[in-house]
C-alpha distance (Angstrom), angle and dihedral (degrees) to the residues before:
residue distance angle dihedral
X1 . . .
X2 3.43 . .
X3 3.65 98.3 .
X4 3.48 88.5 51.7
X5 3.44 99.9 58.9
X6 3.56 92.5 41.5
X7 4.13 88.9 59.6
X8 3.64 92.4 49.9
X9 3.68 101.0 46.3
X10 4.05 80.8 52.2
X11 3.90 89.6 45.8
X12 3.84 85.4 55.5
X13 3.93 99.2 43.8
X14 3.81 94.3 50.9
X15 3.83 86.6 47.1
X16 3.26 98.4 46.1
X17 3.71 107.9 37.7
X18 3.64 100.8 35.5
X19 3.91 106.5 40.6
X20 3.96 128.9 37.5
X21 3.57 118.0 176.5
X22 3.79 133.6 177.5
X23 3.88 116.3 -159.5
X24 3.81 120.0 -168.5
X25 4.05 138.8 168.0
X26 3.76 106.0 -155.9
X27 4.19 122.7 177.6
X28 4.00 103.2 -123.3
X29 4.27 106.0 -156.3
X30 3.43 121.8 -144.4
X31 3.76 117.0 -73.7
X32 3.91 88.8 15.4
X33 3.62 128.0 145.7
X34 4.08 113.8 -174.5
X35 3.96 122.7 163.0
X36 3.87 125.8 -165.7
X37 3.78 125.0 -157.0
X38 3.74 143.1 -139.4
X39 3.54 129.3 -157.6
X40 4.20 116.1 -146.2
X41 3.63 118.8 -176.2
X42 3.62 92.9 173.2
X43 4.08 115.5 82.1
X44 3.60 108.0 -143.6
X45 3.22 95.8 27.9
X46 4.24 128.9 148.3
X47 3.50 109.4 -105.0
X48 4.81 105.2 -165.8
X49 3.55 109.1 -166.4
X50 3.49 122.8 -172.9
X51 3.84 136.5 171.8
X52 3.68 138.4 149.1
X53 3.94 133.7 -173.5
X54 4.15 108.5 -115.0
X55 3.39 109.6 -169.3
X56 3.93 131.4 -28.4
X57 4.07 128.1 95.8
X58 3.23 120.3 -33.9
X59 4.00 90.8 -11.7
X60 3.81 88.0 -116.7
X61 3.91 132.4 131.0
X62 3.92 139.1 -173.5
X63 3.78 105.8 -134.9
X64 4.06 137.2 166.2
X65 3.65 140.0 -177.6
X66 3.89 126.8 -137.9
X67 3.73 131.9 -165.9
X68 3.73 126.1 -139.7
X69 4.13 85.5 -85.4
X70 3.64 95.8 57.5
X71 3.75 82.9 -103.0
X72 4.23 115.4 155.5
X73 3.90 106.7 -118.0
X74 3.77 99.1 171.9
X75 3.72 124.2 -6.0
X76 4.05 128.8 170.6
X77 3.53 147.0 139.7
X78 3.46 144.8 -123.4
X79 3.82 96.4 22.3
X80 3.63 129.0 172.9
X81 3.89 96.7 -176.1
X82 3.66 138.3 -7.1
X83 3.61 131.6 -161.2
X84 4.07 118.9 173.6
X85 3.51 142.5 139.4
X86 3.95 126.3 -154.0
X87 3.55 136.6 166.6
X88 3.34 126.5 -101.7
X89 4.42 109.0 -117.7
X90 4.10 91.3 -171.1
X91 3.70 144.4 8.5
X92 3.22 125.6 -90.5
X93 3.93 147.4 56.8
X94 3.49 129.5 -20.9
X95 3.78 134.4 -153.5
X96 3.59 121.4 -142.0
X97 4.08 111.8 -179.1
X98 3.51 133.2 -171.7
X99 3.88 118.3 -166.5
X100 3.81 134.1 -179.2
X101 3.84 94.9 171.8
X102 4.15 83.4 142.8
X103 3.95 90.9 65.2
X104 3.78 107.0 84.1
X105 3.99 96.4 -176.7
X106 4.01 108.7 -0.3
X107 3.57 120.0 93.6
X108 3.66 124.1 -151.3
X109 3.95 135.3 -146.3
X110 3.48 114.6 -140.9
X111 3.78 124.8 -162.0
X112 3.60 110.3 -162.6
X113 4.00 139.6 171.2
X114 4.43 128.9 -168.6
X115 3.31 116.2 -171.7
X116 3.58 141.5 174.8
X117 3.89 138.5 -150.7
X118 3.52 123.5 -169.8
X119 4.17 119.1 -140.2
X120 3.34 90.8 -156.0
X121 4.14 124.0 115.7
X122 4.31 98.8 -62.4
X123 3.82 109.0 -118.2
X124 3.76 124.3 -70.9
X125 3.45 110.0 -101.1
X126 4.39 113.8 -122.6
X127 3.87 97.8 -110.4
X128 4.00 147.7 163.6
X129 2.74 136.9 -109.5
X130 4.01 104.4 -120.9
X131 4.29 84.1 48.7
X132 3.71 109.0 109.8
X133 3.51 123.7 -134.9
X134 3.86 93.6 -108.7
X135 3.79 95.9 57.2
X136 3.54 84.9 53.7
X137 3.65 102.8 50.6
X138 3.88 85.8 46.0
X139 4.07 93.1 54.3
X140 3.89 85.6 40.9
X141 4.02 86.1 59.5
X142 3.78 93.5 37.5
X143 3.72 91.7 58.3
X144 3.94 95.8 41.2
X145 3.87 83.3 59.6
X146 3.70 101.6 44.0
X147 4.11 77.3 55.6
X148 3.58 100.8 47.1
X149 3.59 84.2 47.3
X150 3.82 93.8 54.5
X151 3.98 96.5 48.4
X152 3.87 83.9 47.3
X153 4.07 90.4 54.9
X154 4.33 86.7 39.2
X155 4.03 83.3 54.8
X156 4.10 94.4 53.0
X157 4.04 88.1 47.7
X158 3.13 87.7 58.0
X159 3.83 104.1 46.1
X160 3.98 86.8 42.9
X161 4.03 93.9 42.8
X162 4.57 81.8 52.2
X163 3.74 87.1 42.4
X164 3.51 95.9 53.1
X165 4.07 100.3 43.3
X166 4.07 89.6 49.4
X167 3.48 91.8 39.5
X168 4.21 87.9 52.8
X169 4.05 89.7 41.9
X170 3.70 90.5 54.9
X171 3.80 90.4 49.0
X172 3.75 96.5 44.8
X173 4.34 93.1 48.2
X174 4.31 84.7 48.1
X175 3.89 87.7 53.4
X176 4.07 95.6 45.8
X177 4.11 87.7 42.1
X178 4.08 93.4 42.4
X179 4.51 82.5 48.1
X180 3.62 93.7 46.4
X181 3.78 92.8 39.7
X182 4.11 94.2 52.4
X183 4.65 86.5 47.2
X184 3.53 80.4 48.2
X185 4.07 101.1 53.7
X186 4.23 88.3 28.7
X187 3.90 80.6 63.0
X188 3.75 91.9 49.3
X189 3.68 92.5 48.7
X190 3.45 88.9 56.0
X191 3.68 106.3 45.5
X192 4.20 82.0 50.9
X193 3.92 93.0 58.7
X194 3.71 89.9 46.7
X195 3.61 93.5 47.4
X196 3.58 84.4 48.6
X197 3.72 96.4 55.9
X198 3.55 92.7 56.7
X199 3.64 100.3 51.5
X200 3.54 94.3 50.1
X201 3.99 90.1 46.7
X202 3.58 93.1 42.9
X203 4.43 87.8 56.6
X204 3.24 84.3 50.7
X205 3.70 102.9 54.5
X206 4.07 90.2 49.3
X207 3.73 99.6 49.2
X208 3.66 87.2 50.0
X209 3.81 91.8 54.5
X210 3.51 90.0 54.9
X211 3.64 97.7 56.0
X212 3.81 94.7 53.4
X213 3.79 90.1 47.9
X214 4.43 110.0 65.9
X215 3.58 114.3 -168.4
X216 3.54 118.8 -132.6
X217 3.59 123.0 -121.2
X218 3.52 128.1 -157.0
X219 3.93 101.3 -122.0
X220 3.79 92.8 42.9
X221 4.33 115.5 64.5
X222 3.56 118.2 -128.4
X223 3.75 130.2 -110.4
X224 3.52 99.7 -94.8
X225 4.34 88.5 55.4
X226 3.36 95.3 50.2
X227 3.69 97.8 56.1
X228 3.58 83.4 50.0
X229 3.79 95.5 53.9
X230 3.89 88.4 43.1
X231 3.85 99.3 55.1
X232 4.23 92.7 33.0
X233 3.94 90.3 73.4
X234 3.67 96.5 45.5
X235 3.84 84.4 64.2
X236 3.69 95.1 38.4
X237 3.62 102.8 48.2
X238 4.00 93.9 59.6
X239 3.99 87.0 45.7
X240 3.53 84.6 54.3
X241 3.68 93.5 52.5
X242 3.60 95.0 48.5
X243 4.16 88.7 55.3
X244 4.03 95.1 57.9
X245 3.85 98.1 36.0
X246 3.92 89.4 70.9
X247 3.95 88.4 35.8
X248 3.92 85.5 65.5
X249 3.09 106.2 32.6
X250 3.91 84.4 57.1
X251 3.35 86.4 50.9
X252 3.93 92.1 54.5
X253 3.39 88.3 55.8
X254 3.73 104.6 54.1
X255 3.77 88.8 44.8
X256 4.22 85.1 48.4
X257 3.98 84.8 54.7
X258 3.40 101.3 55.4
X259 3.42 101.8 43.9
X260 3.75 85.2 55.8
């Protein structure tokens, strides 16, 4: 039990005295510009800085860091995620900005970390006096690599956790393109068998116009002539009739009279 305790209360003390971190997700708006700041007191000391773009356009960001002197550190654009450490030349604060000034209506989640490590002598260790100095420096090491082996699982969380939100945004914009792509073409389709309709109704209309309408050709009469030449002889022929009955029956009676 005692060993135990003594390991954690040296987990704790190299935790806590050499490393403090602050980790953040903040929502940058369009054509925002916001800075954070870190105060070292240590010269020389490590300075981690993480960040990485969650969800939101392109899942870029400009960013820069300044020293106390208003001195660029770091400084690019068009990031998607960002993870460097530097050490710390003088005391004092410094700026890390974020800016997404060339989004004009997409925000952008950011998911950053800062943290700094001290170079100084690490953190005596609580011990006993019976412990010899070699057990110590062995536990010392033991708990340096359970912590180096912690920051190393924090750092895949956080590449899986960036994976997995880009990975969902690029699923989610397919969907609402593949959606608005299908109304798109189910509107075509329509228009076409509406089109279609009238072309076919339209071909329809002409070709019966043309069989209600008969040219006239110059060898054959027209309508209006040939009712004309089939009621003229049904007036004619009786006419006709009416000339040669009298014809023979004058003929009957000249043959009558000379017989007589």
């Amino acid at each position: 039990m005692a060993r135990r305790a003594l390991i954690f209360c040296g987990l704790l003390a190299c935790l806590v005295n050499l490393v403090s971190g602050t980790a953040l997700t903040y929502k940058l708006a369009p054509n925002e510009k916001a800075c954070f700041f870190s105060d070292v007191q240590q010269q020389g000391a490590k300075i981690a800085f993480y960040f990485a773009v969650q969800s939101g356009g392109s899942f870029d960001v400009d960013y820069s860091v300044r020293g106390p002197s208003d001195n660029i550190i770091m400084e690019n654009s068009k990031e998607r995620q960002v993870d460097a450490v530097f050490t710390a030349k003088e005391t004092g604060e410094y700026k890390f900005c974020f800016n997404n000034e060339m989004s004009t209506y997409t925000d952008k989640m950011v998911d950053f970390e800062i943290a700094i490590e001290g170079e100084g002598p690490s953190a005596l260790l609580p011990s006993k006096q019976s412990t010899p100095p070699e057990q110590t420096s062995a536990l010392e090491e033991s708990i340096m690599k359970v912590s180096r082996d912690l920051s190393t699982i924090n750092r895949n969380q956080k590449y899986f956790r960036t994976r997995e939100n880009r990975n969902f945004s690029t699923v989610k914009s397919t969907e609402s393109r593949i959606f608005n792509f299908s109304v798109v073409e189910s509107g075509l389709m329509v228009c076409m068998a509406g089109l279609q309709v009238f072309i076919v109704r339209f071909f329809f209309q002409g070709a019966r116009k043309e069989d209600n309408v008969e040219p006239c050709s110059p060898t054959q009469p027209s309508s209006v002539e040939s009712q004309r030449k089939w009621f003229v002889p049904q007036y004619s022929e009786p006419q006709k009739e009416r000339e040669v009955l009298p014809q023979e029956m004058r003929r009957g009676t000249k043959a009558g009279s000379r017989l007589g």
